[in-house]
C-alpha positions in Angstrom: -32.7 -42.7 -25.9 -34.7 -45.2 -26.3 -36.5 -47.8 -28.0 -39.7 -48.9 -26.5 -40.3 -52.1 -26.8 -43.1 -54.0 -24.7 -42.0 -55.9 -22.1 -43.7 -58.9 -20.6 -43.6 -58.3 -16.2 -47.4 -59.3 -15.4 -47.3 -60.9 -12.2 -44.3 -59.0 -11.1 -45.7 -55.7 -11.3 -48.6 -56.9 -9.4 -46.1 -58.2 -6.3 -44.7 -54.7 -6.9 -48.1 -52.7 -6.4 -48.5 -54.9 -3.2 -45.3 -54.1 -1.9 -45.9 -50.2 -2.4 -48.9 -50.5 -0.6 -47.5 -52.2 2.3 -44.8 -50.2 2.1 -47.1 -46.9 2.0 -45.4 -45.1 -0.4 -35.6 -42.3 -35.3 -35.3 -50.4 -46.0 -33.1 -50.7 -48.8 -33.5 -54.4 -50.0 -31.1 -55.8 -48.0 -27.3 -55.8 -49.3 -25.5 -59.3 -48.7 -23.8 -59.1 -45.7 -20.2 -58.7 -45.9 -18.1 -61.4 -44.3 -16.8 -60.3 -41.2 -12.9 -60.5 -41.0 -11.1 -62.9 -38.8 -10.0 -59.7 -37.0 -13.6 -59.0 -36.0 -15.5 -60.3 -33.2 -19.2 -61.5 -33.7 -22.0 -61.1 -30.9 -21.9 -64.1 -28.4 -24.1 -67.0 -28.8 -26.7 -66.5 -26.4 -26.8 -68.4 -23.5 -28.4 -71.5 -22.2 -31.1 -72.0 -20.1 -32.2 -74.5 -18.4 -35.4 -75.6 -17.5 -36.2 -76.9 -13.3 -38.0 -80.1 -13.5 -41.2 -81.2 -12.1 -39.9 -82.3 -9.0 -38.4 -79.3 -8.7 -41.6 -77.1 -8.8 -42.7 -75.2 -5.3 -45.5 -77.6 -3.9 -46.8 -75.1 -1.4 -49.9 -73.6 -2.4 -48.6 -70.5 -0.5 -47.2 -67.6 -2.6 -44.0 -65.8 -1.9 -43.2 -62.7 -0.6 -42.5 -60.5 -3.5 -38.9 -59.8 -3.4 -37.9 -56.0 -2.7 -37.8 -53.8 -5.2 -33.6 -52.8 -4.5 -30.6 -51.6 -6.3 -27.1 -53.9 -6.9 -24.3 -52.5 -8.3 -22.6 -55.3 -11.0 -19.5 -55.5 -11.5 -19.1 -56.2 -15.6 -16.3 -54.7 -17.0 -17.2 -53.2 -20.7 -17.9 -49.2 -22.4 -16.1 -47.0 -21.4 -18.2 -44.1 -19.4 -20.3 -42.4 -21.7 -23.8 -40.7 -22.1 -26.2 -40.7 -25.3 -25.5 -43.5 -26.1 -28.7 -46.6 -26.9 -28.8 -49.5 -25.4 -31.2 -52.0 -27.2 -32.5 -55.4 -26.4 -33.1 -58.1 -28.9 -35.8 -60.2 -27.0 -35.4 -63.4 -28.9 -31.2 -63.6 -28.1 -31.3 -61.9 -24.7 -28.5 -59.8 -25.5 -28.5 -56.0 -25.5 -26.4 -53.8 -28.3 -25.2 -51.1 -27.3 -24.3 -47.7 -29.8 -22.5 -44.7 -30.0 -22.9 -42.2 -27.1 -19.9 -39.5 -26.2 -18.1 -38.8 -22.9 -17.4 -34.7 -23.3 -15.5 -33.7 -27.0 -15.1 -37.6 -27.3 -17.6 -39.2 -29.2 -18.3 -42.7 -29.7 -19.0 -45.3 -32.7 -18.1 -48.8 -31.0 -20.8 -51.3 -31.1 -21.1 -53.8 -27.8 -23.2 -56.3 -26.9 -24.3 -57.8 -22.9 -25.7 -60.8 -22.6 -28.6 -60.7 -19.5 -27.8 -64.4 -18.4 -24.1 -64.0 -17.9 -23.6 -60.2 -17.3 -21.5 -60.1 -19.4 -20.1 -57.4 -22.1 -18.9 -58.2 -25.5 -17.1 -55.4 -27.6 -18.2 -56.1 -31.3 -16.0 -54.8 -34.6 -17.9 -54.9 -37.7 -16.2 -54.0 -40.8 -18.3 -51.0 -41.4 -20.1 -48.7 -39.1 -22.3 -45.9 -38.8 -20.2 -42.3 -38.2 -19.8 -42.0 -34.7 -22.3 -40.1 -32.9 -25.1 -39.4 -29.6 -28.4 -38.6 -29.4 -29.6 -40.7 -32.1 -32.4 -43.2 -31.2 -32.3 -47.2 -31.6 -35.1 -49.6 -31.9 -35.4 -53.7 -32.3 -37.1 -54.3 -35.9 -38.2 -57.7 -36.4 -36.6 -58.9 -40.0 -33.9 -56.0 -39.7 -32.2 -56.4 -36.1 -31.0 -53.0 -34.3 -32.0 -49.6 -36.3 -30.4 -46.8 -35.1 -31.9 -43.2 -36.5 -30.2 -39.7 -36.5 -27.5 -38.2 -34.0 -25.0 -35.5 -33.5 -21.4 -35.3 -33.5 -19.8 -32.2 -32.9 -21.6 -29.2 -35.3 -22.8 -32.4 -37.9 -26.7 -33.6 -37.7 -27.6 -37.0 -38.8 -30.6 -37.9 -40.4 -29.5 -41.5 -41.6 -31.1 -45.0 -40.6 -28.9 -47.9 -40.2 -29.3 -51.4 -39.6 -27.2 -53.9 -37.6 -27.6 -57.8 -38.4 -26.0 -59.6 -35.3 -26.1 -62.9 -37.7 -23.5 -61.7 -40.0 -22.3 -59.1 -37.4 -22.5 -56.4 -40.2 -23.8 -52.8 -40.5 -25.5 -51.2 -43.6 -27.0 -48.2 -44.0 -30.7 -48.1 -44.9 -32.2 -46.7 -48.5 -35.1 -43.6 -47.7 -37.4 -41.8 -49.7 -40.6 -39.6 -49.4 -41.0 -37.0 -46.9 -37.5 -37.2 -44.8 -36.9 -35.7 -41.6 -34.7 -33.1 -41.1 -31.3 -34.9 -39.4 -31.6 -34.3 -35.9 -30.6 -34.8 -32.3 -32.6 -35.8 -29.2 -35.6 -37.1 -30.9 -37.7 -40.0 -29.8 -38.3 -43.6 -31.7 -40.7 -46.5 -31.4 -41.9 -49.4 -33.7 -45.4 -48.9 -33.9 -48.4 -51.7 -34.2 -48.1 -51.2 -38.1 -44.4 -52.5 -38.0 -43.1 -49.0 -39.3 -40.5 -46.5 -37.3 -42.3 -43.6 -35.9 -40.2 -40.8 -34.7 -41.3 -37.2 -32.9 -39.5 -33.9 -32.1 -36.2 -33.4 -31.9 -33.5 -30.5 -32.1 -31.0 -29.2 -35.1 -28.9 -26.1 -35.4 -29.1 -22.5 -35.0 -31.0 -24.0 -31.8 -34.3 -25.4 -34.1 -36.5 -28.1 -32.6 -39.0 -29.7 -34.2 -43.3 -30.6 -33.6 -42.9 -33.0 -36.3 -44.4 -36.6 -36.4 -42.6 -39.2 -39.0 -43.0 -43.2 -39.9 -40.4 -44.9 -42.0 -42.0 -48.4 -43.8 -38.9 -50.6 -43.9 -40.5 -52.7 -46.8 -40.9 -49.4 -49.2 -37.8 -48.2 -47.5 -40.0 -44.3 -47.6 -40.9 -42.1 -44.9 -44.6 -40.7 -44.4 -45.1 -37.3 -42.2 -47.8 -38.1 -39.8 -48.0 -35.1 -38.0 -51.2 -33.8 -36.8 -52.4 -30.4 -38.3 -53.6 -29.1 -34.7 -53.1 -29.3 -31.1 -49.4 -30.7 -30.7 -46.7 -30.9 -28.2 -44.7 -28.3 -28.0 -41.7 -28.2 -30.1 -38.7 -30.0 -28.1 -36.0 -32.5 -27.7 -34.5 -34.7 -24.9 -37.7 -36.2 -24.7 -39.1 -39.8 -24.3 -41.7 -41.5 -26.4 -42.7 -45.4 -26.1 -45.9 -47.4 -28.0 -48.1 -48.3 -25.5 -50.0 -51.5 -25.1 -53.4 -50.5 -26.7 -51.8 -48.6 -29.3 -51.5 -45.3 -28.6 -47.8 -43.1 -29.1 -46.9 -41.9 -25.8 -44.7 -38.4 -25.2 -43.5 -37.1 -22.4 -41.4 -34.4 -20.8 -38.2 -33.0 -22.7 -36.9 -29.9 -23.1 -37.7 -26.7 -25.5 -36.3 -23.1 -25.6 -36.2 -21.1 -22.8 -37.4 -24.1 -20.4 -34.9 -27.0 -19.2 -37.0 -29.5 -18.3 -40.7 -29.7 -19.4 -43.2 -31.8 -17.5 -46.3 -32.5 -20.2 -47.4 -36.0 -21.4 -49.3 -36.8 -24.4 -51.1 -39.3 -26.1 -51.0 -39.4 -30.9 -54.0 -41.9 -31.6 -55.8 -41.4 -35.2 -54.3 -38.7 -36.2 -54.5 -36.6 -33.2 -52.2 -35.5 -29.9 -54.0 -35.7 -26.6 -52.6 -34.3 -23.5 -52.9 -36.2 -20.6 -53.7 -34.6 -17.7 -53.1 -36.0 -14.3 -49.9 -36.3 -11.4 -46.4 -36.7 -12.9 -42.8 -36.1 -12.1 -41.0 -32.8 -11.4 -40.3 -31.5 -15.3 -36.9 -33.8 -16.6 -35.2 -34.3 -19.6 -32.2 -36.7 -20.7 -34.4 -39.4 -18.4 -33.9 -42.9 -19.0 -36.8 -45.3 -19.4 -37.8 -49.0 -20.5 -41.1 -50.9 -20.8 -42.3 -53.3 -18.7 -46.2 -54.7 -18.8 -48.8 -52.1 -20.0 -46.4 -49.5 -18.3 -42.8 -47.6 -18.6 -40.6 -47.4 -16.0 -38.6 -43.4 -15.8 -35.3 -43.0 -13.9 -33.3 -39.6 -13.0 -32.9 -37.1 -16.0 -31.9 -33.3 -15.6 -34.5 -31.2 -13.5 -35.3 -27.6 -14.4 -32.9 -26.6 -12.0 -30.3 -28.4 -14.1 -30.0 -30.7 -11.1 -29.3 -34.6 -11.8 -32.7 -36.6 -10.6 -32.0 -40.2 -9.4 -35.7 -41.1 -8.8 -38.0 -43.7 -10.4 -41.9 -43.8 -12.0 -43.8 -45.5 -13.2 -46.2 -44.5 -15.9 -48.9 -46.8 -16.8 -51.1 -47.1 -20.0 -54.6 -45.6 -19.6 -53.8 -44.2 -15.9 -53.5 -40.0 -15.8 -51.4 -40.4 -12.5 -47.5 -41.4 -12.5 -46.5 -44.0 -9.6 -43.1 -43.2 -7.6 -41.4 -46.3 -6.9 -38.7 -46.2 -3.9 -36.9 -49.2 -3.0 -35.5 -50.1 0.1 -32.8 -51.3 2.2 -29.1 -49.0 3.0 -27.2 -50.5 0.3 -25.9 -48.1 -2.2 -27.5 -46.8 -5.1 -27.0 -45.2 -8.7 -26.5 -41.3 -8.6 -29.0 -39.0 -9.7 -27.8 -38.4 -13.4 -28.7 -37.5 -17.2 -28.0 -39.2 -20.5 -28.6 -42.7 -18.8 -30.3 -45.8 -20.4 -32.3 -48.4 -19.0 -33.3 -51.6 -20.2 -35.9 -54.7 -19.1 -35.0 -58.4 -18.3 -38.1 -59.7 -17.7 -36.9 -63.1 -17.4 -35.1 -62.2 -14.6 -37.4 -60.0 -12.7 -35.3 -57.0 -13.2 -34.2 -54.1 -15.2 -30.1 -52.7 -16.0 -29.2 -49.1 -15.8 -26.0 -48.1 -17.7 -24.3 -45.0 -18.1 -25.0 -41.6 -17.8 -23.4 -38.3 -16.6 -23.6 -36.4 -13.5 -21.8 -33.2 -12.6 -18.7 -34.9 -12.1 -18.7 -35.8 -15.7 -19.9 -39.3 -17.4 -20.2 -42.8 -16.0 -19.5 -46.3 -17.1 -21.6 -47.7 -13.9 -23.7 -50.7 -14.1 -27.0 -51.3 -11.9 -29.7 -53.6 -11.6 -33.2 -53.2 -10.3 -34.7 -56.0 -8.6 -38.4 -56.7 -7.7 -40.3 -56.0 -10.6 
């Protein structure tokens, strides 16, 4: 589940619209952080880059050919297969921390970080850590590192924020007040344009989902319930929901009783939910998704036939109509599958798929998506 963080592609997802055509197609004041042990291993230094010279720079005034937009399998040994798990990117490090998820009966608590310029995985071992759990949702919080919200492990619900500081490669749990959300599974998170947590939806037992719409103020360390009287989505979990680039909280698709895979999108700006009508995807839920530039990328999810989808949109800000997105070439690509999660690297063109299930049972595959 994920975080939605912008993402900067610009040019590249202009090379990829060309290429289409042509190809027709959920805070206390902090605590001091505990020292970690020798016996614990911190996140790795992030790592260099380096710069090409002037004389290195392309002198011909001609551009090049966008490169295809194509699957690679990498080979980077690190988790173990899982699925609901996060996968989080801190922007200014370049690594990507990775949480919790399960893998059947077995869930997880183990805390990893992959650094984008090596392709690499690190396994981390604070001293203290959340309960292990899946379903919960993660975010990148400027001044508080990764947040990780809710979850599920066997017949518990969680409904607990935590914090991860990669500094002092320490966990602590977060302080809450005001209106709290009910602990939850499958819900949806974002840091919004006022710096606070929003969250949406979600599922708890006894087979309750939830229409409820939530922001958590890290400086007052208090939750506010900012769900619209009228008009909502439909109660639900398994869902997606992302900030967009003008503002707007963007919702889409999930799943809600008696339906397995719903296929609506919606729109929360001042105060009200706005569906947005226009072409999308088959229905899906479990999807994985990241942001790129003014847009959000969707891979695979669980169809309504309780199928694994293996496909790829693209849903941009302020457009009614998704984009499918098929790459080429006969190399091999990731199965259709559920319970994935995808994140950007924008400073190399591409984005990482980890994860997942399919009916065979869950994966510990890693992919990368070139072209964007």
């Amino acid at each position: 589940m994920l975080i939605a963080m912008r993402r900067c592609f610009g040019s590249r997802l202009t090379a990829l619209a060309m290429l289409l055509a042509l190809l027709g197609a959920c805070a206390s004041p902090p605590a001091t952080s505990p020292s970690a042990p020798d016996a614990t291993t911190a996140p790795p230094s992030p790592s260099a880059t380096t710069e090409a010279s002037p004389s290195a720079a392309a002198t011909s005034s001609t551009s090049p050919a966008p490169e295809p937009v194509a699957w690679a399998q990498l080979d980077a040994s690190g988790p173990s297969a899982r699925e609901d798990h996060t996968w989080t990117l801190d922007p200014e490090s370049g690594l990507a921390y990775l949480f919790g998820g399960r893998d059947g009966a077995t869930v997880f608590g183990d805390t990893w970080a992959y650094d984008l310029a090596t392709d690499t995985w690190t396994e981390l071992a604070p001293p203290t850590a959340p309960d292990a759990r899946f379903g919960h949702e993660a975010v990148w919080a400027t001044g508080s590192g990764l947040v990780i919200f809710a979850g599920q492990a066997g017949a518990a619900f969680f409904g607990d924020l935590w914090a991860y500081d990669p500094v002092g490669n320490a966990w602590r749990e977060l302080a809450a007040t005001g209106a709290l959300p009910t602990p939850r599974y499958g819900s949806c998170a974002g840091i919004g344009p006022d710096d606070r947590l929003w969250i949406s939806h979600g599922f708890t037992q006894d087979q309750v989902r939830f229409s409820d719409t939530r922001a958590y103020d890290f400086d007052s360390a208090t939750w506010t319930d900012e769900t619209p009287t009228d008009g909502r989505p439909v109660e639900r979990c398994l869902h997606g929901c992302w900030w967009t680039d003008g503002g707007e909280l963007a919702l889409y698709a999930g799943q809600t009783t008696g339906t397995t895979a719903l296929e609506d999108r919606w729109t929360l700006a001042d105060g009200t939910w706005t569906r947005v009508d226009g072409t999308l995807p088959a229905g899906r839920n479990l999807y994985a998704r990241t942001r790129l530039d003014g847009a959000t990328l969707v891979f695979g999810g669980q169809a309504v036939d309780e199928s694994y989808l293996g496909d790829l949109w693209l849903l941009a800000d302020g457009s009614a109509d998704a984009e499918q997105i098929e790459p080429v070439g006969d190399g091999p690509q990731p199965a259709g599958r559920a319970g994935a999660e995808l994140i950007a690297d924008p400073e190399r063109g591409r984005v990482l798929l980890f994860g997942g299930r399919t009916t065979d049972g869950a994966l510990d595959d890693l992919w990368a998506l070139a072209g964007l």
